[in-house]
N, C-alpha and C positions, 0 to 999 in steps of 0.2 A: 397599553390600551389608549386610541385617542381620547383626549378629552377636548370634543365639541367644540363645545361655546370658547373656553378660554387657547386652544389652538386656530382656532378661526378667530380670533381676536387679534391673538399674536403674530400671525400669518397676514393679516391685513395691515397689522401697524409696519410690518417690516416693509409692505408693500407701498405704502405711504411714505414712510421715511426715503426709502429709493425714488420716489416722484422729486423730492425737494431735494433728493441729493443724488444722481444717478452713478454714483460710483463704486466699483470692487476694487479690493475685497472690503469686504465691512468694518467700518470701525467699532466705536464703542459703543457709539450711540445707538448699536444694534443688541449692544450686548444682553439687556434685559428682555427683551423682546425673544431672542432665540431664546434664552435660559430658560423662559417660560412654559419651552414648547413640550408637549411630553415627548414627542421624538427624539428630544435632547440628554431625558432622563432615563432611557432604556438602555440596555446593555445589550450590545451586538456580538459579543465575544465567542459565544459559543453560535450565533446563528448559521445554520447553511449556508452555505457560497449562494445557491438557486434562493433561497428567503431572500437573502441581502440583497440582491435585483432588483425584486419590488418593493423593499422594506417602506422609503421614500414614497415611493408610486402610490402605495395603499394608503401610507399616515396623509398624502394630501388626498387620496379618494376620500377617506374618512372626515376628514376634516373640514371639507366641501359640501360634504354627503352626496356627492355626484362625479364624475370624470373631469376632470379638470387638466389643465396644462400648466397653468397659477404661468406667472412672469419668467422666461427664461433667464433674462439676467439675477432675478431675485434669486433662482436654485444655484446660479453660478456661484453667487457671491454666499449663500444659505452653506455649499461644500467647502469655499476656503476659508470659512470663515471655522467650521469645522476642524478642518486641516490645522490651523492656525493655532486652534486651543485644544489640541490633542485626541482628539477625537475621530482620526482616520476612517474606522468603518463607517462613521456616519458620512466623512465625505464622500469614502465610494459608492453606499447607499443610492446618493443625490446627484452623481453623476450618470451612474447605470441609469439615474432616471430619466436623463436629457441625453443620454445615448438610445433611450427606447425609443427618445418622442423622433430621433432621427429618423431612427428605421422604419417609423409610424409614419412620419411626412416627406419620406425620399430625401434623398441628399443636395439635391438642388435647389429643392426652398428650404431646409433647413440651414443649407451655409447660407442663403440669401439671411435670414432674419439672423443667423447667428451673428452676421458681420464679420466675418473672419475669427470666433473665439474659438472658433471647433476644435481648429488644430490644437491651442493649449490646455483644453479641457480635454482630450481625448489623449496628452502626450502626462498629464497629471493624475487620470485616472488608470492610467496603466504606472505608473511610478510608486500609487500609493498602492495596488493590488501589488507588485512587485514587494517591495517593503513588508507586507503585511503577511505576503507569506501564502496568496490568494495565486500558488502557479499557475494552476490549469487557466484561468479566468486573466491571467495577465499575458500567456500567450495566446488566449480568444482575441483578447483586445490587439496585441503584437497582429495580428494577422486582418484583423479589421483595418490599424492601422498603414498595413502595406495596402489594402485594397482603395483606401482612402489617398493614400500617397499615388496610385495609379488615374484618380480623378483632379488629380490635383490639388488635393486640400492640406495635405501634408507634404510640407518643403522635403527637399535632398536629406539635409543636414539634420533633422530632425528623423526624417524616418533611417538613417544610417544609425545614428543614437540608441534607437529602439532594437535595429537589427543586431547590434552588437553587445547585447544585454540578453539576446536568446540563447548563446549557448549554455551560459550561467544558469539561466531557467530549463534549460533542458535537462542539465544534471541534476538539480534540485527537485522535475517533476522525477526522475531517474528514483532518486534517492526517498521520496514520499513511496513510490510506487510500494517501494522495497518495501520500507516501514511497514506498509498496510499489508501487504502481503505475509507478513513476517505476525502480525497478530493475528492474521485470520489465519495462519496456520496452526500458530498457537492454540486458538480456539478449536481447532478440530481435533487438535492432539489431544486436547483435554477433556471434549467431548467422547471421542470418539474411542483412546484409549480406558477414561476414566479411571475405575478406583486402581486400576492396574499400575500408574504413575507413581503413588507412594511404594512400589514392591522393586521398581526397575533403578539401575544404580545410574548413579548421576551419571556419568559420563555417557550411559545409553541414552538417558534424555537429551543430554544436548546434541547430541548424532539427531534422536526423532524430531527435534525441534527445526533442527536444522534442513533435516530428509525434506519436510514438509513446507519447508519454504522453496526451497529447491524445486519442488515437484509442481509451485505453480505455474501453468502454462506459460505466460511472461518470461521467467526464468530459464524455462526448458527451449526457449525457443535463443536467448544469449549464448548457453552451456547445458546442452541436454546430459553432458555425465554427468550431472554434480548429483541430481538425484537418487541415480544408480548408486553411486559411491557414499553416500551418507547414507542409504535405508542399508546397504551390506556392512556398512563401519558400525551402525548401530546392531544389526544381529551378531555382528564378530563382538562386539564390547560385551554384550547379556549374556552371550554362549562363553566368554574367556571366564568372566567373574559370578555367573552362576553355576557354571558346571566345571568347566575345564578347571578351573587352581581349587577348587576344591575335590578332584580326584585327577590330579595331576599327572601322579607313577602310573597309574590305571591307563590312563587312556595317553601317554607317553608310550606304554607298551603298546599298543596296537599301532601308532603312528609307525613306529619304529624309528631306530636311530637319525637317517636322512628327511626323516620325513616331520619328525616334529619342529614345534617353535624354537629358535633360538634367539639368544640372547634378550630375555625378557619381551620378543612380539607377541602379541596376541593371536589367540592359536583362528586360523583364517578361515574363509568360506572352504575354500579346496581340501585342508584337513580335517572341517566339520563332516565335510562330504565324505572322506574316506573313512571317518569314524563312525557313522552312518550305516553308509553302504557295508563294513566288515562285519558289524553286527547285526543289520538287520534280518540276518537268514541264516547266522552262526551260531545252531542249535547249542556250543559250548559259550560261545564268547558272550553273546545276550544277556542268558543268565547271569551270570557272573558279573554284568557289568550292572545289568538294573539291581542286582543284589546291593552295590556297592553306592549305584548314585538313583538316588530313587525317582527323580526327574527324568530317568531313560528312557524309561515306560511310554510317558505320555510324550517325549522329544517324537519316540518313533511312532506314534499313534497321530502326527499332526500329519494333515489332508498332503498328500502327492511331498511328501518330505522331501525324497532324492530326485523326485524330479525337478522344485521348484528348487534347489538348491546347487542344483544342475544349470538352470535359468540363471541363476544369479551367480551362477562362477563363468558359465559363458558371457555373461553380459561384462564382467568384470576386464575380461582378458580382450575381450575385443577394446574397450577403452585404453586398457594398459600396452595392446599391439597392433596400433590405427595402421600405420605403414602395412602390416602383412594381414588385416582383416578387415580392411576400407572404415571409412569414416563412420565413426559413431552420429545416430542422425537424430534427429527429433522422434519420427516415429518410434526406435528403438526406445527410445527413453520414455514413452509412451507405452509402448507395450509391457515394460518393467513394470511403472508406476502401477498400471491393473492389473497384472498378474499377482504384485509383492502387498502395494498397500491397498489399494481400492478393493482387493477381493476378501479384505482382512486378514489375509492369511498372516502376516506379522505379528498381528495381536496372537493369532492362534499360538506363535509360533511364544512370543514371549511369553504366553498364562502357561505354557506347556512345561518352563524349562526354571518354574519358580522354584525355590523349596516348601517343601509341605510343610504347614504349620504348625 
């Protein structure tokens, strides 16, 4: 919170002391003066990237109590001074602020009154957003700076510097995206499956976890199988360890010899399929099988079973046989995605295949 009287104290002395001594960055003799400021004593760490723009802008509105511009050289030397003593957000804070007042007064009177500082305040506050970890905001300013190199205000050599520090930042906004993507999927898993998550075996969760990163659009548009391929790894993982090795001989015999897992795979969509489709209208074999696995019941009672299972073994082999069934496309992987999870039919498909308790 500003505090008035003694920020507008401190904000004037600093401004005084730069009359009798007009040089950056500040020395020491500045030092009690900032220390003063409550802008100095707040913590930026968790603020918004979009706060952090006007952070500066507001605390000198406030401290004014009016609009104000205050001394541009005074902000310059107010950032590095910042800079100086560890305090990074604060100085991008105070540059975004003398980056406003540009776009506020055109670029032609602001290099006019800046005297040529523009170029190193514009090549320092993209260094310290780079640094800080501020991607998105540091390739804003990358792209301001090429537009500014186009008028002249930033040398060759300097703006080649900038250009060659983007692709570093491109991988890094690459790699943020993911992250966030990767918790907001999280979150839906958790939401959306709920209490069901404590009953599903680990290895099914991290197939779901993973299904649903995959499945956001971003992703599906790099590699649209990945989606397909984790929500079916996760139904093959729930269906091998909740049903299948706990009635193994059982449903071994209807696979039959060529047809079941071997060597310890997990028993797959295309076997779930035939184990399905043999019993669902095998006035003998039904019985006999829900007698034995009492989950079969309600396996064959989930909405359009062998057709959407159908869905997901054709979706499978077209990925697994691109050469003789054309390219797996984004839209397919789209149409997976609402058929399997968005329609909830997964969840159906897992409360179906729990054991009764």
């Amino acid at each position: 919170m500003v505090d008035i009287p003694s920020d507008r104290k401190g904000l004037d002395q600093i401004e005084t002391t730069f009359s009798g001594k007009p040089v950056t960055p500040f020395d020491e003799d500045y030092d009690s003066f900032i220390e003063s400021l409550s802008f100095s004593r707040i913590c930026l760490d968790d603020v918004e990237p979009t706060e952090l723009k006007r952070a500066w802008t507001n605390f000198l509105h406030g401290a004014f109590e009016s609009n104000t511009s205050w001394e541009w050289p005074c902000n310059v030397g107010i950032a590095e001074w910042y800079a100086a003593h560890g305090r990074p957000l604060h100085s991008v804070a105070v540059y975004e602020h003398l980056l406003r007042e540009v776009h506020q007064r055109g670029l032609n009177e602001a290099e006019g009154e800046y005297c040529g500082a523009l170029q190193e305040w514009l090549q320092r506050l993209f260094q310290l957003c780079q640094h800080q970890g501020l991607t998105e905001r540091a390739l804003h300013i990358a792209e301001l700076i090429g537009d500014f190199h186009g008028e002249g205000v930033i040398g060759p050599a300097e703006y080649a510097e900038v250009l060659a520090s983007i692709p570093a930042l491109r991988r890094r906004e690459a790699r943020e995206a993911i992250e966030k993507e990767r918790a907001e999927a999280d979150r839906r898993y958790r939401e959306d499956f709920g209490d069901l998550i404590t009953e599903l075996h680990d290895d099914t969760k991290r197939c779901l976890v993973q299904a649903e990163v995959m499945s956001a659009v971003s992703i599906r548009y790099i590699d649209p199988s990945a989606a397909p391929l984790c929500w079916s790894l996760a139904i093959e993982s729930e269906f091998h360890h909740k049903v299948y090795e706990a009635r193994k001989h059982r449903l071994d015999g209807i696979l039959g010899e060529t047809r079941r897992p071997k060597g310890g795979r997990t028993c797959g969509i295309g076997q779930m399929l035939v184990l399905v489709k043999e019993t669902c209208s095998d006035p003998i074999k039904r019985p006999l099988v829900e007698m034995e696995i009492p989950a079969w019941r309600t396996l064959l009672a989930v909405p359009d079973i062998v057709e959407t299972l159908n869905v997901i073994k054709e979706h499978r082999d077209q990925i697994a046989h691109v050469t003789e069934r054309g390219m797996y496309t984004q839209a397919r992987c789209s149409e997976f995605v609402r058929r399997i999870r968005e329609s909830g039919w997964i969840i159906k498909f897992m409360q179906a295949i729990q054991p009764a308790s």
